[in-house]
PDB file of N, CA, C and O in Angstrom, chain B, residues numbered from 101:
ATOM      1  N   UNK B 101       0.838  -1.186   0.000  1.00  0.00           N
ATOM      2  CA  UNK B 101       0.000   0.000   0.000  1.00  0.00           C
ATOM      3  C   UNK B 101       0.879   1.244   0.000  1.00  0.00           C
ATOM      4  O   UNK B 101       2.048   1.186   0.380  1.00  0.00           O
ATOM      5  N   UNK B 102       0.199   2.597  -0.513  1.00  0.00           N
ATOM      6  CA  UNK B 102       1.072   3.661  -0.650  1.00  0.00           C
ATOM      7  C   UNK B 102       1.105   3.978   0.650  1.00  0.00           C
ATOM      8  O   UNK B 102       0.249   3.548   1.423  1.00  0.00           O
ATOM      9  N   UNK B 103       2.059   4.734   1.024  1.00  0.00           N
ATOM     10  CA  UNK B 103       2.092   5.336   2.762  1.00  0.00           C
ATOM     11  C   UNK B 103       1.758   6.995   2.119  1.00  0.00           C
ATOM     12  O   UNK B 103       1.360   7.375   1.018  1.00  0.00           O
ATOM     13  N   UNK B 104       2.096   7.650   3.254  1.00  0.00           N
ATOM     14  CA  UNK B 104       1.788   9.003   3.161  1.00  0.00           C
ATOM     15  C   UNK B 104       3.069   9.466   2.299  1.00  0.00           C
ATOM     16  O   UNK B 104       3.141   9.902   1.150  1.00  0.00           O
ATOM     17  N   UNK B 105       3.727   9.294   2.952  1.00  0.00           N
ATOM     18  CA  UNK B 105       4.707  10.098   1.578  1.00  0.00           C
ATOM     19  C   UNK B 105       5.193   9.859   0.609  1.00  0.00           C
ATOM     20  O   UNK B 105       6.089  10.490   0.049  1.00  0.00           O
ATOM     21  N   UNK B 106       4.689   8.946   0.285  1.00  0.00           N
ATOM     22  CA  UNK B 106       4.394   8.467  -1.382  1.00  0.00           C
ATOM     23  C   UNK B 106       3.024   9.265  -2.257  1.00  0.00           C
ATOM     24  O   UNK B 106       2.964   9.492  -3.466  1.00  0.00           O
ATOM     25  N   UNK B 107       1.911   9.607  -1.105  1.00  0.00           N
ATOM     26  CA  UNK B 107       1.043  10.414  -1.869  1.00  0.00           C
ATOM     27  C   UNK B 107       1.710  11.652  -1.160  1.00  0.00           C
ATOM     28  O   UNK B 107       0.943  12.556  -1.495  1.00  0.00           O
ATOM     29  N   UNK B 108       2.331  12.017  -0.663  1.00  0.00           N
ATOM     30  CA  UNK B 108       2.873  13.640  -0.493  1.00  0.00           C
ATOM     31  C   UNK B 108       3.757  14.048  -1.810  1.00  0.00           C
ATOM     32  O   UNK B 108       3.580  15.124  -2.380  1.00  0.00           O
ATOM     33  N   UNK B 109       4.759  13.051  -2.252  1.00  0.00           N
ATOM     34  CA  UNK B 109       5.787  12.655  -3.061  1.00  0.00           C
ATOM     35  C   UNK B 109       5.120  13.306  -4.685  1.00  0.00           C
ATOM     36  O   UNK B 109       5.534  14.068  -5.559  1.00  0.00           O
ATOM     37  N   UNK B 110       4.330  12.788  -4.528  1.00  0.00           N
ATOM     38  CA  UNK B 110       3.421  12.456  -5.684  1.00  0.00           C
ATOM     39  C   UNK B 110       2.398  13.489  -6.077  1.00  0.00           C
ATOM     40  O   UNK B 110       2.017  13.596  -7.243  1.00  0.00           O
ATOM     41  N   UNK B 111       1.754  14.597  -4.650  1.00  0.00           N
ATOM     42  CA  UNK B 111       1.234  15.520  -5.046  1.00  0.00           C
ATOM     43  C   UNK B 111       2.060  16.909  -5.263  1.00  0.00           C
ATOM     44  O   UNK B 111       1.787  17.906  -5.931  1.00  0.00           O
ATOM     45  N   UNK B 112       3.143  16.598  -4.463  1.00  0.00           N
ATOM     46  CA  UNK B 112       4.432  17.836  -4.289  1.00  0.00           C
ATOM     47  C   UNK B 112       4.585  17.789  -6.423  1.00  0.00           C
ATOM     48  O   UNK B 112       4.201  18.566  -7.297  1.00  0.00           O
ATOM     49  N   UNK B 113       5.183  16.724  -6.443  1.00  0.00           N
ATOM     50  CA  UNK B 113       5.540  16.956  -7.750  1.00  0.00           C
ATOM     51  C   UNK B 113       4.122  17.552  -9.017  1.00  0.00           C
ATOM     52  O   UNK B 113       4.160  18.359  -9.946  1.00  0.00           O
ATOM     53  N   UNK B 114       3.166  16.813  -8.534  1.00  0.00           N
ATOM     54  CA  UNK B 114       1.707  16.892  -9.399  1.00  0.00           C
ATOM     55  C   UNK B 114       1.744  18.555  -9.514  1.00  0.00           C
ATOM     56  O   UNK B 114       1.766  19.222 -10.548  1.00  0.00           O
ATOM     57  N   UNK B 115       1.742  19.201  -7.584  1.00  0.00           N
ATOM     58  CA  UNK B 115       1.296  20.833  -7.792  1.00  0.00           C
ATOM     59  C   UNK B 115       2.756  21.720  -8.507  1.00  0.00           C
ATOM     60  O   UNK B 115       2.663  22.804  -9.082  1.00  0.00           O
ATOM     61  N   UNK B 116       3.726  21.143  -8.348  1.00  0.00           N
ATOM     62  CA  UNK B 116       4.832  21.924  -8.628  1.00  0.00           C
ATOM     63  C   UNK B 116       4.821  22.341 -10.650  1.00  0.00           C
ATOM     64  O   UNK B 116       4.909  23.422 -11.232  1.00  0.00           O
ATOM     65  N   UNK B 117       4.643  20.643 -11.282  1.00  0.00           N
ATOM     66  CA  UNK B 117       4.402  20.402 -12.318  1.00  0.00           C
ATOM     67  C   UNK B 117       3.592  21.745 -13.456  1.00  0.00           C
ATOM     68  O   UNK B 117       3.895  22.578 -14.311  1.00  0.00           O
ATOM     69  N   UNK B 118       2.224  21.108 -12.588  1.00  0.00           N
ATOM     70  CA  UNK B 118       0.928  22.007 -13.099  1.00  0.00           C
ATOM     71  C   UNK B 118       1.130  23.280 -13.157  1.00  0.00           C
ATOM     72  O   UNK B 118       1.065  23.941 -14.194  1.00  0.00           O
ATOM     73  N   UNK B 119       1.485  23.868 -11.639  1.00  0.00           N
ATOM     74  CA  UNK B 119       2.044  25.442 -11.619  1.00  0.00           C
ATOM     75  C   UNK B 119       2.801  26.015 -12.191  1.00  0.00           C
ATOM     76  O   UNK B 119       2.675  27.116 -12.725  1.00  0.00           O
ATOM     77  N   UNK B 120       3.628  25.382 -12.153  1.00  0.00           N
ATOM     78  CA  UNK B 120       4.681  26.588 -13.165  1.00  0.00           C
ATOM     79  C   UNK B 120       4.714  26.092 -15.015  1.00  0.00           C
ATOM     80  O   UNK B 120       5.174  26.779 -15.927  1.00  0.00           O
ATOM     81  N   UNK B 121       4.033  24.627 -15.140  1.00  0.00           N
ATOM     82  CA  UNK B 121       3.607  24.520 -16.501  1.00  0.00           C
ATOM     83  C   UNK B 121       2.638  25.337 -16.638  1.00  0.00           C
ATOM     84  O   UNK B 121       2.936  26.080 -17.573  1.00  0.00           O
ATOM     85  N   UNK B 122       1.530  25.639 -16.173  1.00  0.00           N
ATOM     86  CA  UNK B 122       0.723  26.255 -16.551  1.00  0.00           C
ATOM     87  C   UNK B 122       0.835  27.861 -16.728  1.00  0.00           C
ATOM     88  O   UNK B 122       0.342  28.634 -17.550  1.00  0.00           O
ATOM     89  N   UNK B 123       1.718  28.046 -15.577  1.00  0.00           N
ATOM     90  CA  UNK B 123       2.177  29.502 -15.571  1.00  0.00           C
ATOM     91  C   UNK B 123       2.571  30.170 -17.287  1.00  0.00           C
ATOM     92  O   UNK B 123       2.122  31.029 -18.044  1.00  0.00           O
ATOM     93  N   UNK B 124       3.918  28.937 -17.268  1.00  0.00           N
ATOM     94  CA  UNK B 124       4.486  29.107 -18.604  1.00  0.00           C
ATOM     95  C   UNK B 124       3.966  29.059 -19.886  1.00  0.00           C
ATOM     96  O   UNK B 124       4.525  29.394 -20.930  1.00  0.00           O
ATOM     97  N   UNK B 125       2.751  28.578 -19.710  1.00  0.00           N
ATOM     98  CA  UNK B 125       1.725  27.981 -21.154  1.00  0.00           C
ATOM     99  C   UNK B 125       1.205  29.319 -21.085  1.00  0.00           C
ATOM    100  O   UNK B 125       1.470  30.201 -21.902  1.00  0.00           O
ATOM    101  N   UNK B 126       0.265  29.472 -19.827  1.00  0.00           N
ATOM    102  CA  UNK B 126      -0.383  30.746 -19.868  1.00  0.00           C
ATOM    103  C   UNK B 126       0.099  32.253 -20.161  1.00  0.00           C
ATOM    104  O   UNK B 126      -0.500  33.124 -20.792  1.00  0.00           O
ATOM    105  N   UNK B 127       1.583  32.324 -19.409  1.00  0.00           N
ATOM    106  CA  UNK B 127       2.340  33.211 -19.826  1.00  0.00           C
ATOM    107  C   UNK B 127       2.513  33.747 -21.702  1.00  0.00           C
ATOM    108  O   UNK B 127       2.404  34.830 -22.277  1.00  0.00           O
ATOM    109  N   UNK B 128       2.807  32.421 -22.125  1.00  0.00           N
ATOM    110  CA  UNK B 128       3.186  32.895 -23.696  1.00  0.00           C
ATOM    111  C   UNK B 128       1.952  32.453 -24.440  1.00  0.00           C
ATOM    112  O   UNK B 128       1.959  32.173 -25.639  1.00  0.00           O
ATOM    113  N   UNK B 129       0.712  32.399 -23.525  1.00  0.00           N
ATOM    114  CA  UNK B 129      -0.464  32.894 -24.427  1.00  0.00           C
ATOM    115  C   UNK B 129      -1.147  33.974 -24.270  1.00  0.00           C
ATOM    116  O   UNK B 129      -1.631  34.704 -25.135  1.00  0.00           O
ATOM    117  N   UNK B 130      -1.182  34.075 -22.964  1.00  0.00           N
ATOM    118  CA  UNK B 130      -1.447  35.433 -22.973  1.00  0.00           C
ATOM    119  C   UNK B 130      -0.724  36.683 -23.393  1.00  0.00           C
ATOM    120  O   UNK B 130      -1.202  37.816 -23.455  1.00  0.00           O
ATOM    121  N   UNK B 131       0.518  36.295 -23.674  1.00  0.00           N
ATOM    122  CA  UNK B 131       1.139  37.621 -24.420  1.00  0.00           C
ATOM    123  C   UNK B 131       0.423  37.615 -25.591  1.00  0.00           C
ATOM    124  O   UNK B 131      -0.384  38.471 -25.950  1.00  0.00           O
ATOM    125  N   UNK B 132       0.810  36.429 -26.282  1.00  0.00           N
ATOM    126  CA  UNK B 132       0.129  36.517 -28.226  1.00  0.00           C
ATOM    127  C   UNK B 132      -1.212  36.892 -28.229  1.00  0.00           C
ATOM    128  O   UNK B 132      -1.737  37.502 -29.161  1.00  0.00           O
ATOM    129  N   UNK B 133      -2.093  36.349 -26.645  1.00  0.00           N
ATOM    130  CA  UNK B 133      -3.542  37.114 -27.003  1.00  0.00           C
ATOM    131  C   UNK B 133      -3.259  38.813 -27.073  1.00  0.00           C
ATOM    132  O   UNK B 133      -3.664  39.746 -27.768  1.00  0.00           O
ATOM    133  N   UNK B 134      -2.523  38.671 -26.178  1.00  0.00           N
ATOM    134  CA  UNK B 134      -2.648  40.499 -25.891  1.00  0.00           C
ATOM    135  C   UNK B 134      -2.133  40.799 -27.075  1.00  0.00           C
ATOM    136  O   UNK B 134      -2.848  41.320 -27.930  1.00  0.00           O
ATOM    137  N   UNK B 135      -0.667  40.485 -27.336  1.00  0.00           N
ATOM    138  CA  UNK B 135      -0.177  41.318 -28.716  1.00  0.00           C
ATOM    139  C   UNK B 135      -1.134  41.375 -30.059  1.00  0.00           C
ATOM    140  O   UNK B 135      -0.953  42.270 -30.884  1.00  0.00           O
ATOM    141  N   UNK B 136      -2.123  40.415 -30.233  1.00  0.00           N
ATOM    142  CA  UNK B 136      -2.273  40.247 -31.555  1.00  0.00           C
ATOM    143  C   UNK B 136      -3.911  41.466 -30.873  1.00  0.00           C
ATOM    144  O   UNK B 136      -4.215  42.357 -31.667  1.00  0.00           O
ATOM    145  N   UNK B 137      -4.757  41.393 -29.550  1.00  0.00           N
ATOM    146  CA  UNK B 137      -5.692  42.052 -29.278  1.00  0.00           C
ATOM    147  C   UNK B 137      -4.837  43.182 -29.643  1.00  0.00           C
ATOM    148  O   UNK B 137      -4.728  43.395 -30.851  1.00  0.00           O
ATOM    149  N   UNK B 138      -4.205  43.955 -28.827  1.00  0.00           N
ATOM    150  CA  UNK B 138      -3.520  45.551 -28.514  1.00  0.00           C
ATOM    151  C   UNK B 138      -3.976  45.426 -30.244  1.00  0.00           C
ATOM    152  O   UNK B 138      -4.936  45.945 -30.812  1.00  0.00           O
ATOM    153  N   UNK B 139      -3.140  44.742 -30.673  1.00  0.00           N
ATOM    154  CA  UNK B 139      -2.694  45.397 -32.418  1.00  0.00           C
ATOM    155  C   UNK B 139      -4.089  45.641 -33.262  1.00  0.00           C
ATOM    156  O   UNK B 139      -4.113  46.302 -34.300  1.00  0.00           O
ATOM    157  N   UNK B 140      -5.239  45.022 -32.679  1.00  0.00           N
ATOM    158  CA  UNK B 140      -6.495  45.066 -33.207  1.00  0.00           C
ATOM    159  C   UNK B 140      -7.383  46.382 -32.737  1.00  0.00           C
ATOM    160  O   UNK B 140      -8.346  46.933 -33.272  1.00  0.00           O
ATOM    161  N   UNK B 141      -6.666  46.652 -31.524  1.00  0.00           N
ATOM    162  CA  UNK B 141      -7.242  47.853 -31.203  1.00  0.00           C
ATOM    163  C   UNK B 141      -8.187  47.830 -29.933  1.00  0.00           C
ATOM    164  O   UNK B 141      -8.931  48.726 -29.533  1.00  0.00           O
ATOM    165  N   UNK B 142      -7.928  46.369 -29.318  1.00  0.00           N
ATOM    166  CA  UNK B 142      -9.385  46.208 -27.930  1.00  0.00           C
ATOM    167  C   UNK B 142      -8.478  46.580 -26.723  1.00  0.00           C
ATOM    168  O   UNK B 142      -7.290  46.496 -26.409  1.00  0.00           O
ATOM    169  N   UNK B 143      -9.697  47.053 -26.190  1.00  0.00           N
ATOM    170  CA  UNK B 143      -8.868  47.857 -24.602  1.00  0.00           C
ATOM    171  C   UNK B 143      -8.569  46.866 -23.599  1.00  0.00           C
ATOM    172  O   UNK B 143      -8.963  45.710 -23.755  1.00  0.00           O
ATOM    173  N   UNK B 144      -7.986  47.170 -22.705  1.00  0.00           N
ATOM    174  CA  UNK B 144      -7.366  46.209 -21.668  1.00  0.00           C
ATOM    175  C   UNK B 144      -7.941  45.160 -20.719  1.00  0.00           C
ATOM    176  O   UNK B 144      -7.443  44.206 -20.121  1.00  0.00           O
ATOM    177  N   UNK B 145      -9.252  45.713 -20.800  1.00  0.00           N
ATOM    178  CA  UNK B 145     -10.419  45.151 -19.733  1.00  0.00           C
ATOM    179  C   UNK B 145     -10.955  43.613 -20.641  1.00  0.00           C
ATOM    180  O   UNK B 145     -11.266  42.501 -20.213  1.00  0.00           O
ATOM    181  N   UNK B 146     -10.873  44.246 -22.220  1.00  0.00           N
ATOM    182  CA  UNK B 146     -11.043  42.645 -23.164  1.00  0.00           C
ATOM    183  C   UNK B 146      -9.970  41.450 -23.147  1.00  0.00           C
ATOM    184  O   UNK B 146     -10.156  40.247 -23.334  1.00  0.00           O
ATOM    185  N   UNK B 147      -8.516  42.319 -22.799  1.00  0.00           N
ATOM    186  CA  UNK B 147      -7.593  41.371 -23.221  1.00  0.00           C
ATOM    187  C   UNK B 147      -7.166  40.844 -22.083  1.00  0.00           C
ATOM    188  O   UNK B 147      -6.530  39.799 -22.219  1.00  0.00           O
ATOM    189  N   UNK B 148      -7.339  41.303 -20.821  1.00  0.00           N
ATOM    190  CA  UNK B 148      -7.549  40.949 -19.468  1.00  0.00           C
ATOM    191  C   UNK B 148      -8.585  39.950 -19.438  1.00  0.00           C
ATOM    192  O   UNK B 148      -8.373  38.829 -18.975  1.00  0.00           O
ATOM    193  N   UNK B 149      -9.917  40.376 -20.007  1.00  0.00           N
ATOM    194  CA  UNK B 149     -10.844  38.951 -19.631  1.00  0.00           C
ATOM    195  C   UNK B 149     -10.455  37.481 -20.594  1.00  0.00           C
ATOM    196  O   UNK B 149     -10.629  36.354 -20.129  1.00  0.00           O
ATOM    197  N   UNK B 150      -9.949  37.713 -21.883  1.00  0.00           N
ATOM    198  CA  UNK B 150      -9.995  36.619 -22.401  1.00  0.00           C
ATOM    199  C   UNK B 150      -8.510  36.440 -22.499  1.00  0.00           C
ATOM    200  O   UNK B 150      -8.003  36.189 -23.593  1.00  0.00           O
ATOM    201  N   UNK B 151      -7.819  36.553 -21.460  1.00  0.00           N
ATOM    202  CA  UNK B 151      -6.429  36.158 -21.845  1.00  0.00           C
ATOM    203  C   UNK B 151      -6.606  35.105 -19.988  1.00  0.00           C
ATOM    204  O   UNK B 151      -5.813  34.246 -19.604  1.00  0.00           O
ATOM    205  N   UNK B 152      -7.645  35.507 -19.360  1.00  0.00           N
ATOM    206  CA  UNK B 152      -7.858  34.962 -18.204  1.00  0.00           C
ATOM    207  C   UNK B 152      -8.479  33.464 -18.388  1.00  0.00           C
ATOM    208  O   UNK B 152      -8.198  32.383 -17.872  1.00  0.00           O
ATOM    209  N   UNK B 153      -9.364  33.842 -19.271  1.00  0.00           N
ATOM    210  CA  UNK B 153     -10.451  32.564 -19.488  1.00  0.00           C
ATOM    211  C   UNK B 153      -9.505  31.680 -20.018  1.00  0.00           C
ATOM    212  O   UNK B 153      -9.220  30.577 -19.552  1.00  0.00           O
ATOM    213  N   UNK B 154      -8.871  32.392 -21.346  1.00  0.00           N
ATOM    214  CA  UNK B 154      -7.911  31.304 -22.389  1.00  0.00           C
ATOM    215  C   UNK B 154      -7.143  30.912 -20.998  1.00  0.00           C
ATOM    216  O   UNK B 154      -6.934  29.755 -21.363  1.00  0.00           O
ATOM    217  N   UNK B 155      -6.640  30.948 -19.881  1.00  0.00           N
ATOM    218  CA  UNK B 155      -5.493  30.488 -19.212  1.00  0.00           C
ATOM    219  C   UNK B 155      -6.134  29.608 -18.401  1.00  0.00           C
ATOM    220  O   UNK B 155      -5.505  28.657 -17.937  1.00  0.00           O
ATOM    221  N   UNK B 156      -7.603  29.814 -18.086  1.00  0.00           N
ATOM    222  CA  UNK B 156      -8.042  28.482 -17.014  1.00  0.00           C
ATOM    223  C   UNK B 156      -7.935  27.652 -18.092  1.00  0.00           C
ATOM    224  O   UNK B 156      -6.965  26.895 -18.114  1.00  0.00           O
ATOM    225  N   UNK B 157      -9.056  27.616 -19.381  1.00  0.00           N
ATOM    226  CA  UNK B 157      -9.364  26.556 -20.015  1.00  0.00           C
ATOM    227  C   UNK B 157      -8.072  25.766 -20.456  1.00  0.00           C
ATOM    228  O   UNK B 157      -8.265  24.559 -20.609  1.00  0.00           O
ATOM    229  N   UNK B 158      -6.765  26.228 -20.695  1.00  0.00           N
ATOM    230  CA  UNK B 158      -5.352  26.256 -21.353  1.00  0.00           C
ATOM    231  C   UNK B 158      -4.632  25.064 -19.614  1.00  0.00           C
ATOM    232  O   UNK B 158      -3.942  24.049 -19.518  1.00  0.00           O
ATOM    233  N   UNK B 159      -5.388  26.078 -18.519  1.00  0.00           N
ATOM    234  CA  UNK B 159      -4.750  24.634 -17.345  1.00  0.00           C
ATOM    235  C   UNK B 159      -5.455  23.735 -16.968  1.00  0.00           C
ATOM    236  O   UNK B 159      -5.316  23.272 -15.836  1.00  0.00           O
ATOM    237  N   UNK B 160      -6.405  23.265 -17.851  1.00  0.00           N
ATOM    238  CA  UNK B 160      -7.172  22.163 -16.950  1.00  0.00           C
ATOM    239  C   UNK B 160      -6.472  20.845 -17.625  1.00  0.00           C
ATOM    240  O   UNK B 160      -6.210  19.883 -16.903  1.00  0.00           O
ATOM    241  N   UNK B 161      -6.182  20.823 -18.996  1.00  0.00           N
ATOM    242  CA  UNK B 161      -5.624  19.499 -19.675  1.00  0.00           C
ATOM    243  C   UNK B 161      -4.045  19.284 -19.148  1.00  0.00           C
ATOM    244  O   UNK B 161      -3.357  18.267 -19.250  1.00  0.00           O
ATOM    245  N   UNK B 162      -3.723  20.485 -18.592  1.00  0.00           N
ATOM    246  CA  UNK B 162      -1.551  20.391 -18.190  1.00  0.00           C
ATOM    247  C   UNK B 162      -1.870  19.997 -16.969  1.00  0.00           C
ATOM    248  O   UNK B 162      -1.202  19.056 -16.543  1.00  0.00           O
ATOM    249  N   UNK B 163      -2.942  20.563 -16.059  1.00  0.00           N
ATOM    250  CA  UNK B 163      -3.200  19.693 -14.424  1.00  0.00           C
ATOM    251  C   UNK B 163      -3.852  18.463 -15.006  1.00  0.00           C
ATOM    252  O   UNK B 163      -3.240  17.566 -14.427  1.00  0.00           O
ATOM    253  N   UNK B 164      -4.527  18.017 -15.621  1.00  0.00           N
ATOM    254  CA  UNK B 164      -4.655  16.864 -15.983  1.00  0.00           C
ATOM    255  C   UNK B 164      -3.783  15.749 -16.332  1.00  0.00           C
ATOM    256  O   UNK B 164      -3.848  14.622 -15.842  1.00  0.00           O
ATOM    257  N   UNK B 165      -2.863  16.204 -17.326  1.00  0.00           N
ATOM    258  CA  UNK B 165      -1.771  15.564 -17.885  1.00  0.00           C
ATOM    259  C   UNK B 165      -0.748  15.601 -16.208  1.00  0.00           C
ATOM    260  O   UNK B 165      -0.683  14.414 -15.888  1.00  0.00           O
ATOM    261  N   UNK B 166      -0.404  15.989 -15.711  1.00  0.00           N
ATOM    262  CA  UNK B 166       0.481  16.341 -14.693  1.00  0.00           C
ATOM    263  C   UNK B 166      -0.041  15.424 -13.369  1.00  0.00           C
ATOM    264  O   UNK B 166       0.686  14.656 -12.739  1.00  0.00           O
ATOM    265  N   UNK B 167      -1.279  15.651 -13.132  1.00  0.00           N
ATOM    266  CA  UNK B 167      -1.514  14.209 -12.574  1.00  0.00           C
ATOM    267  C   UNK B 167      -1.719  13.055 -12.654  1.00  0.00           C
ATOM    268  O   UNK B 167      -1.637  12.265 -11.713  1.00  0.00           O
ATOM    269  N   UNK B 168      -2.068  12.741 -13.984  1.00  0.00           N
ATOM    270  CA  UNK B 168      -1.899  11.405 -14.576  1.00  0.00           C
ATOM    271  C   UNK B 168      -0.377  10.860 -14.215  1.00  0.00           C
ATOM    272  O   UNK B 168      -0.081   9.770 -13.724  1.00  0.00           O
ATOM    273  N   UNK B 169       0.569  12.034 -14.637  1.00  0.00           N
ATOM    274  CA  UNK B 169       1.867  11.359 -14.818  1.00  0.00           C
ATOM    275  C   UNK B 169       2.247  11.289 -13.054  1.00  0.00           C
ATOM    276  O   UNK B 169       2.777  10.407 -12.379  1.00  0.00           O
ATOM    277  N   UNK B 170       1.903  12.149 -12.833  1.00  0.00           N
ATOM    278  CA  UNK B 170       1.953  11.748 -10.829  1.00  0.00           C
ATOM    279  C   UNK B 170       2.046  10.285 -10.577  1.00  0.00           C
ATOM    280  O   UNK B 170       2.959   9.501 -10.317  1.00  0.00           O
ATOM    281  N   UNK B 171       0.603  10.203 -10.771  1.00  0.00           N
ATOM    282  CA  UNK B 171      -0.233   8.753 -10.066  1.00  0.00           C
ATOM    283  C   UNK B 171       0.457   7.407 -10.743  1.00  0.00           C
ATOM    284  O   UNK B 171       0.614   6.349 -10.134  1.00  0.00           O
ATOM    285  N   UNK B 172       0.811   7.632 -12.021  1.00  0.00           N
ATOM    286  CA  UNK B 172       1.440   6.619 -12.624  1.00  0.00           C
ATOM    287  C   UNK B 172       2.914   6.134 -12.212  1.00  0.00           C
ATOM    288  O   UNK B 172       3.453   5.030 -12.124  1.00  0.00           O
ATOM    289  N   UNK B 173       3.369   7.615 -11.975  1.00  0.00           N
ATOM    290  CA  UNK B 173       4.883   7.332 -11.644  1.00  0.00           C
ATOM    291  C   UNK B 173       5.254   7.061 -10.252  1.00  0.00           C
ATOM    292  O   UNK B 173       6.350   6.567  -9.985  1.00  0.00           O
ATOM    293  N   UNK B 174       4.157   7.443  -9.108  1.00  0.00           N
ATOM    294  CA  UNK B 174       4.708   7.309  -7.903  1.00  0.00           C
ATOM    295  C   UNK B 174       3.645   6.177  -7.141  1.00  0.00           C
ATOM    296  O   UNK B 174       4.018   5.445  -6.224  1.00  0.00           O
ATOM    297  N   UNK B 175       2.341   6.184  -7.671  1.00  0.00           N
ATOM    298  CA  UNK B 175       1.158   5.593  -6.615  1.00  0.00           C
ATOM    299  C   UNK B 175       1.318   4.123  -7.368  1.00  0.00           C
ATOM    300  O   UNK B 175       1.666   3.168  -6.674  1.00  0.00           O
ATOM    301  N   UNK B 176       1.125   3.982  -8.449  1.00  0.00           N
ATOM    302  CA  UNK B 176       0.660   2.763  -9.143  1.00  0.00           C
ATOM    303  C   UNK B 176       1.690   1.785  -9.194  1.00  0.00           C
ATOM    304  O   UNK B 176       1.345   0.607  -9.286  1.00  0.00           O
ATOM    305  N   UNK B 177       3.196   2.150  -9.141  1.00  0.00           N
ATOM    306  CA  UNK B 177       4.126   0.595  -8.574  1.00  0.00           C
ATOM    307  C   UNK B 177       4.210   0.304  -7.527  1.00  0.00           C
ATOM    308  O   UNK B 177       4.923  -0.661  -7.251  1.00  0.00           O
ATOM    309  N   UNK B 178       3.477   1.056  -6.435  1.00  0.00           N
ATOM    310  CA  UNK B 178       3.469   0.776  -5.524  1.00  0.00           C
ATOM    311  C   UNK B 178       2.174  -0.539  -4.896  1.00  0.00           C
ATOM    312  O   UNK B 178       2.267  -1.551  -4.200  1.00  0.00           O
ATOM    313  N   UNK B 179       0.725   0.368  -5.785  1.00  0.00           N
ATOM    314  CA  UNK B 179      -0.218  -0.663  -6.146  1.00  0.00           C
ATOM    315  C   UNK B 179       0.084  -2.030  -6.394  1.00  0.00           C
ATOM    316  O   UNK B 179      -0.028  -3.037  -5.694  1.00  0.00           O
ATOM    317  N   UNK B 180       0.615  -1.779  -7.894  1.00  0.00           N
ATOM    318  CA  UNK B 180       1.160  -2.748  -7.728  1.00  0.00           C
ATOM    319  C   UNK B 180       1.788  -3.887  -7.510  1.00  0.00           C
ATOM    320  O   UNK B 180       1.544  -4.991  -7.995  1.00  0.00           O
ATOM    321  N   UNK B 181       2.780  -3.507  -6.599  1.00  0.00           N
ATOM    322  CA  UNK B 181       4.058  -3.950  -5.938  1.00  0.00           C
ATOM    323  C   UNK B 181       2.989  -4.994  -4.839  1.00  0.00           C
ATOM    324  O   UNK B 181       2.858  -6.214  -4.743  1.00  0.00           O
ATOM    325  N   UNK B 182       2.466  -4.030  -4.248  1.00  0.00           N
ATOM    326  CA  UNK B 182       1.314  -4.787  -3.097  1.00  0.00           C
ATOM    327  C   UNK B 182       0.475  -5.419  -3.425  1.00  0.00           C
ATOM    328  O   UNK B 182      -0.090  -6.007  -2.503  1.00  0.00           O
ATOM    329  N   UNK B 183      -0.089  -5.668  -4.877  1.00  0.00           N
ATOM    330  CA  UNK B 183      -0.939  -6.790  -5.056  1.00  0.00           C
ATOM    331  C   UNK B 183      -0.500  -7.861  -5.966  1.00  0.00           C
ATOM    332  O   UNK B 183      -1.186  -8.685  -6.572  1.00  0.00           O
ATOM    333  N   UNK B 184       1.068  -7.652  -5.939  1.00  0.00           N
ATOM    334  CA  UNK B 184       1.721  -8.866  -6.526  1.00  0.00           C
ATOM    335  C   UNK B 184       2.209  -9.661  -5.546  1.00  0.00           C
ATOM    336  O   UNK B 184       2.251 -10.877  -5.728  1.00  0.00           O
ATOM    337  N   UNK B 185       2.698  -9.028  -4.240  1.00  0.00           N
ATOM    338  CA  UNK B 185       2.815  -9.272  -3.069  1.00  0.00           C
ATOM    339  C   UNK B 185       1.999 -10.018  -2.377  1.00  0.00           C
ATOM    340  O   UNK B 185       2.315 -10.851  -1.527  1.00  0.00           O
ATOM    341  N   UNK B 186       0.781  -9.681  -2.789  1.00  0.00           N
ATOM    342  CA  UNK B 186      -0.981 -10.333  -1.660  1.00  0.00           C
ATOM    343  C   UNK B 186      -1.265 -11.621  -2.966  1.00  0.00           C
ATOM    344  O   UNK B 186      -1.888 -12.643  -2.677  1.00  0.00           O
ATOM    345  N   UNK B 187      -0.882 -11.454  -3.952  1.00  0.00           N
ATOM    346  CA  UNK B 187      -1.038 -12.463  -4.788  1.00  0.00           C
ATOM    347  C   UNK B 187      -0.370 -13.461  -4.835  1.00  0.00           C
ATOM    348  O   UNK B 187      -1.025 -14.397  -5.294  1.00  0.00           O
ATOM    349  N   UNK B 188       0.968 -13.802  -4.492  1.00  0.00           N
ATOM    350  CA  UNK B 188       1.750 -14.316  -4.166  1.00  0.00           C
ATOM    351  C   UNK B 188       1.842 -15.322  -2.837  1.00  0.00           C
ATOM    352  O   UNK B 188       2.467 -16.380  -2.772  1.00  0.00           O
ATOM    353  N   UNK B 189       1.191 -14.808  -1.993  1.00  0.00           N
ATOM    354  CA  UNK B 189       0.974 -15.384  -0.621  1.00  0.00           C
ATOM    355  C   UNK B 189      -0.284 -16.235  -0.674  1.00  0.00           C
ATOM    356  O   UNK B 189      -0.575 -17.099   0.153  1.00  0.00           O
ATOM    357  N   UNK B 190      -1.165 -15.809  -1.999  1.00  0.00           N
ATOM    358  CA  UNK B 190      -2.578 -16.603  -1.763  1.00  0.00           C
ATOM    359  C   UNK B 190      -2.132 -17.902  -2.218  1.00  0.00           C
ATOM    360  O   UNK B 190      -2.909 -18.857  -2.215  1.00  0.00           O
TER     361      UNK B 190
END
């Protein structure tokens, strides 16, 4: 079975992952929204709202992807490990 700091292990890396991937995704989209808005001529309050929205919708698939790769890499050989273990003894 996983212990605790195997799911600490596992979410440390999951939130670290997501955050600053997402930061970085969001970062260099929201510039190109803004640059290509500014150049169109919409005021700040537009490129503020949809450079916000584009950045949730933009982190839900990188926290997605980011915990998948969590759970796979730290929880599931452990799963594993323990029901090859309990299988073994039957």
């Amino acid at each position: 079975m996983p212990t605790t700091g195997t799911f600490f292990k596992a979410w440390l890396c999951f939130f670290l992952l997501a955050t600053f991937g997402g930061f970085g995704v969001g970062m260099i989209l929201g510039m190109i929204v803004g640059m290509v808005m500014a150049a169109s001529g919409a005021d700040l309050q537009q490129i503020q709202t949809l450079s916000g929205f584009l950045g949730f919708i933009v982190a839900m698939p990188i926290s997605f992807v980011c915990f998948r790769w969590a759970v796979v890499r730290f929880i599931l050989p452990t799963i594993q490990t323990s029901s090859t273990d309990t299988a073994n003894t039957l």
